[in-house]
N, C-alpha and C positions, 0 to 999 in steps of 0.2 A: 504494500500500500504506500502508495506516493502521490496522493491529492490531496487538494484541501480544496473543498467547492464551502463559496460562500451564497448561502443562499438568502434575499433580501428582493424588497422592492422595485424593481428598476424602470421608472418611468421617463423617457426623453421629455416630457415636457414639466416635469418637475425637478429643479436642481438640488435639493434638497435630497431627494431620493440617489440620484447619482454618484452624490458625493461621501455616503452615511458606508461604503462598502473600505472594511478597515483595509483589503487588497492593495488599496492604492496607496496606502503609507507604508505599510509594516513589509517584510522580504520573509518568505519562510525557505530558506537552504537547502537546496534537497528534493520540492518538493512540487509539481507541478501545482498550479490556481485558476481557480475559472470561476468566476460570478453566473448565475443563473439567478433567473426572476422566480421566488417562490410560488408566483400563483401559476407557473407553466407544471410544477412539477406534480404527478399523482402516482398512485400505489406501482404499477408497472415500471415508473422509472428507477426505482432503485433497482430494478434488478439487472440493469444495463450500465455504461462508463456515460458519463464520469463520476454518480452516485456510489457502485458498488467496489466495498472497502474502502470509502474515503472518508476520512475527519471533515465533517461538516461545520460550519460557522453560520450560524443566522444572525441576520441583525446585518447593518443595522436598522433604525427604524421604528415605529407604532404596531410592531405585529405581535404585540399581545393585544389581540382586537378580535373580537368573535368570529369577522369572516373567514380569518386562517387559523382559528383553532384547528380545524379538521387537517389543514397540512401537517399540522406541530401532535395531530395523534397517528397519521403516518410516519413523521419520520419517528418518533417514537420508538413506532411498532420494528420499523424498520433496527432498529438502534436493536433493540434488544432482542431479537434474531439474531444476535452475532457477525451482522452480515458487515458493518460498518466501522469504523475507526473512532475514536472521539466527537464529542457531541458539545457544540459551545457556542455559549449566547453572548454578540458583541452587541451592548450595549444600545440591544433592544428594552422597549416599553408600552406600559397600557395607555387607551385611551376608551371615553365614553363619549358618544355626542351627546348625550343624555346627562349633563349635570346639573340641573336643578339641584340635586341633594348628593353632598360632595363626597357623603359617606362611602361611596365607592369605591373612592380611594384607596380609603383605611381597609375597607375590609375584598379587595380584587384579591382572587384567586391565580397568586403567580403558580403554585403548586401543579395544578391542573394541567400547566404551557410545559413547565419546567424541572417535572420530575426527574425524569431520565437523565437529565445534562452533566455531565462529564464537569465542564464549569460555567458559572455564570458569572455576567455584567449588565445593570439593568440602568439604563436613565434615568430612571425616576429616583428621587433622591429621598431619603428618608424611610427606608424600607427596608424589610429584616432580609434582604440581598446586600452585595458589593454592589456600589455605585458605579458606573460607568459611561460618562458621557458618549455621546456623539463620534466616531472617529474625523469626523472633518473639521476638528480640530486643529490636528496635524496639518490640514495642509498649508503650507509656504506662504503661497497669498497672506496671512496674517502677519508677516513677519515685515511686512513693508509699512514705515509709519505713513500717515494719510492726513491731510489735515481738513478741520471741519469747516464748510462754509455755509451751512445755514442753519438756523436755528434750528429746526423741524423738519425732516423727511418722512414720508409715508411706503410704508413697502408692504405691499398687501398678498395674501394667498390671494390665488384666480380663483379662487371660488368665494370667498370671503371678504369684499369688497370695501374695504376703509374709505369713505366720502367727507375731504373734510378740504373744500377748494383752496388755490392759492397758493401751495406745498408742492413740494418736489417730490413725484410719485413715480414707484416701480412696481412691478410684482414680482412673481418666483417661478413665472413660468423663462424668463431672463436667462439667456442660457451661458454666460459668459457668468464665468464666477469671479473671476476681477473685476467685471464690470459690476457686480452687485456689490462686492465689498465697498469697491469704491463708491457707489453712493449711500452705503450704508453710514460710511465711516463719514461723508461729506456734512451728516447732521447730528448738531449735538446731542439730539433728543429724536429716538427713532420710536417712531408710534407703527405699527405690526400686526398683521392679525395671521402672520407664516410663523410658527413655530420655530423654523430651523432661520428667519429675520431676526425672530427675538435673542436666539441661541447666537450667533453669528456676530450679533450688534453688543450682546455682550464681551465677547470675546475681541472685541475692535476697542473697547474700554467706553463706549456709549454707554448714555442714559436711556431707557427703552420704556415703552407705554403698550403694553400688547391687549388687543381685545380675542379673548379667550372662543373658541369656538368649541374646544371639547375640554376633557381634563387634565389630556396632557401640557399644556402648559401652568398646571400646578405642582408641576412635578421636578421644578428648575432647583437646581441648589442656588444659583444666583439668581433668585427670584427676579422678575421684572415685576416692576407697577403694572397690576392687571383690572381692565376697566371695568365696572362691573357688571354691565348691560352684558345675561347671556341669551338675549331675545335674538335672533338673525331669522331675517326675515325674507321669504323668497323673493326675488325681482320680477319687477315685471314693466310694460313700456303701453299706456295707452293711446287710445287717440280718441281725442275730441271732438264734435261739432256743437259748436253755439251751447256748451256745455252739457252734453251730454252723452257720453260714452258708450260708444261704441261697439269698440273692440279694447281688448284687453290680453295681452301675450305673455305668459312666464316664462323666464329663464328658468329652466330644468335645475341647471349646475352654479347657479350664480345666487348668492346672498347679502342683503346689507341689513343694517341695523343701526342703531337711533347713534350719533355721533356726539349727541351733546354735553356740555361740561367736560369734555376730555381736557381741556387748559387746566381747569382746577386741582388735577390727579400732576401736573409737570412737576411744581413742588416736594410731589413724593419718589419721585424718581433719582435712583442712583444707577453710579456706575459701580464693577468690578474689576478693577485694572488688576488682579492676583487672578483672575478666571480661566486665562491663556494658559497658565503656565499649568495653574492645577489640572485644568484637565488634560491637557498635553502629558503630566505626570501619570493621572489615570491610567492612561492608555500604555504609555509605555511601558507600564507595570504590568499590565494585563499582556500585555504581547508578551513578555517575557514568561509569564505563567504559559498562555498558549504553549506557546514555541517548544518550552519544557517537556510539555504534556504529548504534546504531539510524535517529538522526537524518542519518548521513552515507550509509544504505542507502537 
């Protein structure tokens, strides 16, 4: 056995997702590596290359999330047939779109996802696992200082639509990740409603203002100021005549919600300029456990 398939997310039109696969920073010696998208993989693929006898890596990523529990009880099954190598979770987490009542948190079932695993790393912070950010920490891009010229940028998820005019706006479908650093890092105070924005904006030593759409952004150890409006409400585009409508069209995939008083919440905003390093530290420590692990399988 000489693979290591990391299986994770992989969407081109989300940057975030592309960049969460630890592959692209860490070197394992030895040993051949290939990212696959977990939602392609099902029961018949492990018993073909490049699943069979490989050390598997999930993560990274939100896929402690109901729609892929059913992969995480295949490779499971898979796992404890004997048929496979080590089994390790980088620096994946849960999420709920459903948090009215945050209790979820406290009481998410990581046991369920994570029995089987050889070793874990989990994002969420404050949770009877090892913590483990993000791996797109590591990469280089942060290491370039950037200076800020506006007061306020907005960097929104495409589905999650932050409307606050006037402001220097991005979203995360942005496929250049210098070019998003660099307008992240361009405003002192980064208002977000992208996860891996608010993750990103800390680590650039920004002040950050995130509107929350599920629960994994309470799960930051360097908290951002989180607004509290968790109303998102579908879009949609009318049209008129002499005041009376018409017609009326939803966007399927697109959300906004009420933007007001976000000025008020700026005051509660800090930055983390020690975020870089610790997490950078995380990871390096975890790769070194990997690596261990893997080499004595």
């Amino acid at each position: 056995m000489n693979t290591i398939v990391n299986l994770h997310v992989i969407d081109p039109k989300n940057i975030g997702d592309r960049l969460s696969s630890p592959l692209q920073y860490f070197n394992f010696p030895g040993f051949e590596t290939q990212a696959l998208d977990i939602r392609t993989i099902n029961p018949e693929a492990f018993e073909s290359s490049p699943l069979q006898n490989s050390s598997i890596i999930i993560g990274g990523g939100g896929l402690l999330y109901q729609r892929f529990q059913s992969y995480f009880k295949d490779i499971i099954h898979h796992q404890k047939s004997g048929k496979s190598g080590k089994l390790i979770a980088w620096g994946i987490g849960q999420q709920s779109y459903n948090f009215d009542n945050l209790d979820h948190l406290a009481n998410f079932d990581y046991y369920s996802y994570l029995e089987a695993f050889d070793l874990v790393g989990i994002r969420d912070y404050g949770q009877a696992l090892p913590w483990l950010p993000c791996a797109s920490c590591m990469h280089p891009a942060f290491d370039r200082q950037r200076q800020i010229k506006h007061e306020i940028v907005v960097f929104s998820h495409k589905k999650f639509q932050i409307n606050i005019p006037g402001v220097p706006r991005l979203t995360n479908t942005t496929q250049s990740f210098e070019q998003v650093l660099d307008f992240l890092a361009s405003g002192e105070t980064i208002i977000t409603s992208s996860y891996h924005g608010a993750y990103w904006g800390t680590l650039l030593g920004r002040k950050v203002l995130a509107f929350p759409f599920s629960t994994k952004f309470y799960t930051f150890k360097h908290l951002p100021t989180l607004y509290p409006s968790k109303k998102w409400k579908q879009a949609s585009c009318k049209l008129s005549i002499f005041k009376k409508q018409i017609y009326q069209h939803w966007h399927k995939n697109k959300f906004l919600c009420d933007c007001s008083d976000w000025q008020d919440l700026l005051k509660d905003c800090q930055s983390y300029p020690e975020s870089l390093m610790e997490c950078r530290t995380q990871n390096q420590k975890f790769y070194e456990q990997c690596l261990e692990m893997i080499e004595k399988s």
